[in-house]
C-alpha positions in Angstrom: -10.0 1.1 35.0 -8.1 4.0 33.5 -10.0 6.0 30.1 -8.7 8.5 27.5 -9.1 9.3 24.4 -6.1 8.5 22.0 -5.4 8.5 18.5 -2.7 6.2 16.4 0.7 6.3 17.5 -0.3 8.0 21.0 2.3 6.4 23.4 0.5 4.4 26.2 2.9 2.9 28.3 6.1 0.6 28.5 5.9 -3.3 28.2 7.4 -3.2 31.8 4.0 -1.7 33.4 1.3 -3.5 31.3 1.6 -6.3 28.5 0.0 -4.8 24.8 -4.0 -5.8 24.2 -6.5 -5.5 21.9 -5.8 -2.3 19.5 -2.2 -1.6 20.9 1.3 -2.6 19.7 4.7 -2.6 20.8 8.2 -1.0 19.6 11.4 -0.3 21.6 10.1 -1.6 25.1 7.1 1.2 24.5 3.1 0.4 23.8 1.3 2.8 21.0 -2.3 3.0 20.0 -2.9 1.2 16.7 -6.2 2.7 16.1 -8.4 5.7 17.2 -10.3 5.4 20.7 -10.4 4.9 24.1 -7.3 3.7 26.1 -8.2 1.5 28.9 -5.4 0.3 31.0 -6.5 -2.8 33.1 -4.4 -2.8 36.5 -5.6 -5.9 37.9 -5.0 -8.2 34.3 -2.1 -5.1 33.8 -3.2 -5.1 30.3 -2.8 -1.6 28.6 -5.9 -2.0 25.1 -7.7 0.5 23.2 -11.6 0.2 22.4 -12.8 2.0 19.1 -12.4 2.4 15.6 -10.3 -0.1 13.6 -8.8 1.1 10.5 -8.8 -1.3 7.6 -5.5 -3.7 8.0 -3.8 -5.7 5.1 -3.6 -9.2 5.0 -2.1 -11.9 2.6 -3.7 -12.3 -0.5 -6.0 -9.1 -0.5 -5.9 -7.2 -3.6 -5.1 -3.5 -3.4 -4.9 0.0 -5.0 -1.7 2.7 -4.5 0.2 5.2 -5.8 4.0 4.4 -6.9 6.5 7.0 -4.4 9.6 5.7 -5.9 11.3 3.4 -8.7 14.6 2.1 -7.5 16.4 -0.9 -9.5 15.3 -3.7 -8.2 12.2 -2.4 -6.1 9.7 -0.4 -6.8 7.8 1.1 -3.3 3.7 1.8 -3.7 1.9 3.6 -0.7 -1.6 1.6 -0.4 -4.2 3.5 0.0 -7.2 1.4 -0.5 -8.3 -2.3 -0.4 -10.5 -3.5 -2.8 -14.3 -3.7 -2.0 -13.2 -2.1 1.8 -14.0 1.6 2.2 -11.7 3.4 4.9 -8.7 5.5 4.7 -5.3 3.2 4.5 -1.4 4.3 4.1 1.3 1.7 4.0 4.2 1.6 2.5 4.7 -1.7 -0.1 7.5 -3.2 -1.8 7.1 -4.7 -5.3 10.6 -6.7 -6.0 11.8 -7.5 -9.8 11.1 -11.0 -9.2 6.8 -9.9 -8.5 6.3 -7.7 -10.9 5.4 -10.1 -14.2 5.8 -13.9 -15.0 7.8 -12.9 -17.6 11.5 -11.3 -17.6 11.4 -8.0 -16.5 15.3 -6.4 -16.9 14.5 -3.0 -16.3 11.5 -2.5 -13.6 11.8 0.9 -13.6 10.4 1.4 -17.1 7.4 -0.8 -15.9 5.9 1.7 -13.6 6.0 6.1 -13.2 6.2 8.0 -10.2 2.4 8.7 -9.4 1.0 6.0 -11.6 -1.9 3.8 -10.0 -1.0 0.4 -8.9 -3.7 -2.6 -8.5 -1.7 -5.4 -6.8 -2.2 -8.7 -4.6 -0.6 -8.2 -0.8 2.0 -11.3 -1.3 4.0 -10.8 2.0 3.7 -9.3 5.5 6.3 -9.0 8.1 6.9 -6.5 10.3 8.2 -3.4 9.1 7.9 -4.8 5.3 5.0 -5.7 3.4 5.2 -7.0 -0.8 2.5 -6.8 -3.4 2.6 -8.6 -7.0 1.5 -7.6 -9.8 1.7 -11.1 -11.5 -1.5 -12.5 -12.4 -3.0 -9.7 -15.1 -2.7 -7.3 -12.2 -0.8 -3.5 -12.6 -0.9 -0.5 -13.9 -4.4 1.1 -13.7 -3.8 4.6 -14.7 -0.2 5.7 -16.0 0.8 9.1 -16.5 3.2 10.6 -18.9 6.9 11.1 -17.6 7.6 14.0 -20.0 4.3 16.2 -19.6 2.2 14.4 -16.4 -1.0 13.8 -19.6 -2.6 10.0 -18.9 -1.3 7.4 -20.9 -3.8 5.5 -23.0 -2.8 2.4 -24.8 -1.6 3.0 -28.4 -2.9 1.9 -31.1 0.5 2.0 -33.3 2.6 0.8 -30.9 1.5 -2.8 -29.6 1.6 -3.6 -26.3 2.7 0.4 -25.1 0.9 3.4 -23.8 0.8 6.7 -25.9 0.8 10.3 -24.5 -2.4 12.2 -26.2 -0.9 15.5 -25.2 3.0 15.0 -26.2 2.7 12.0 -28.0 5.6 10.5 -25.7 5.5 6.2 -26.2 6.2 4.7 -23.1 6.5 0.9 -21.6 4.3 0.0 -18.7 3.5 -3.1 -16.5 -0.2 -2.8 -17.2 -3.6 -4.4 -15.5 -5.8 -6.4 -17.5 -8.3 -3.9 -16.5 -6.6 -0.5 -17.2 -8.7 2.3 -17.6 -11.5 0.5 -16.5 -11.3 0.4 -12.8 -13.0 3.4 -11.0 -10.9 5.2 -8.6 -12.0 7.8 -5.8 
């Protein structure tokens, strides 16, 4: 058995030489490393694996934490970046659709999130190459920051139901978590 040291995304061979194992995965015809380790290539079984750390993976119904990249009319994309209750580094890239954002009508879900605003969502959907969250279900918003001067947003007290800028006193709508500004972030 062959041994090396490889880290995530390190090319390990084509699908034609060995069949993807334990730790591996395929694109194009080619086998990568899906996690940091040690690549051992059986010849005999031709089984190409890697042994060693596994970063923390998403599955359905997990509940999770991210950043929003980018509001777009009818999607909104949030880069995960931590599972609840898990600790570990994490960095996919999630789709919340019009339709998962709230039970109720939502015509405009770019007001209902900020670029940069922290996102606590349930992993609805996994596919390959596309992965949705919902924020249905009390879930959202965490910590929302101003668009005009970047300030957090706390939730006003004039203004039912929207967040208030302390610094610029800019009112703005958000989708917001049942447990906004109480949820500890690191």
């Amino acid at each position: 058995m062959d041994k090396d040291k490889v880290m995530i995304g390190d090319y390990i061979g084509t699908i034609e030489e060995f069949l993807p194992g334990d730790g591996t995965y395929s694109e194009d015809g080619k086998i990568f490393a899906a996690n940091i380790g040690t690549k051992v290539v059986d010849s005999q079984k031709h089984v190409a694996m890697v042994e060693g750390k596994t970063l923390p993976s998403l599955k359905v119904g997990q509940i999770v934490f991210g950043e929003v990249a980018t509001l777009k009319k009818n999607v909104i994309n949030v880069m995960v970046s931590k599972i609840q209750g898990q600790k570990g580094v994490l960095n996919e890239k999630t789709m919340i659709y019009v339709s998962n954002i709230s039970e109720n009508y939502v015509e405009r879900p770019e007001d209902m999130f900020g670029i940069g605003d922290v996102v606590k969502a349930k992993v609805i959907k996994i596919e390959p190459g596309m992965i949705d969250i919902s924020t249905k279900g009390g879930m959202g918003v965490v910590k929302a920051f101003c668009r005009r001067c970047r300030s957090e947003l706390l939730p006003s007290a004039k203004f039912n139901g929207k967040m208030e800028c302390p610094m610029c006193g800019q009112i703005e709508v958000r989708k917001v978590s049942d447990d906004y500004g109480n949820v500890k972030l690191q």
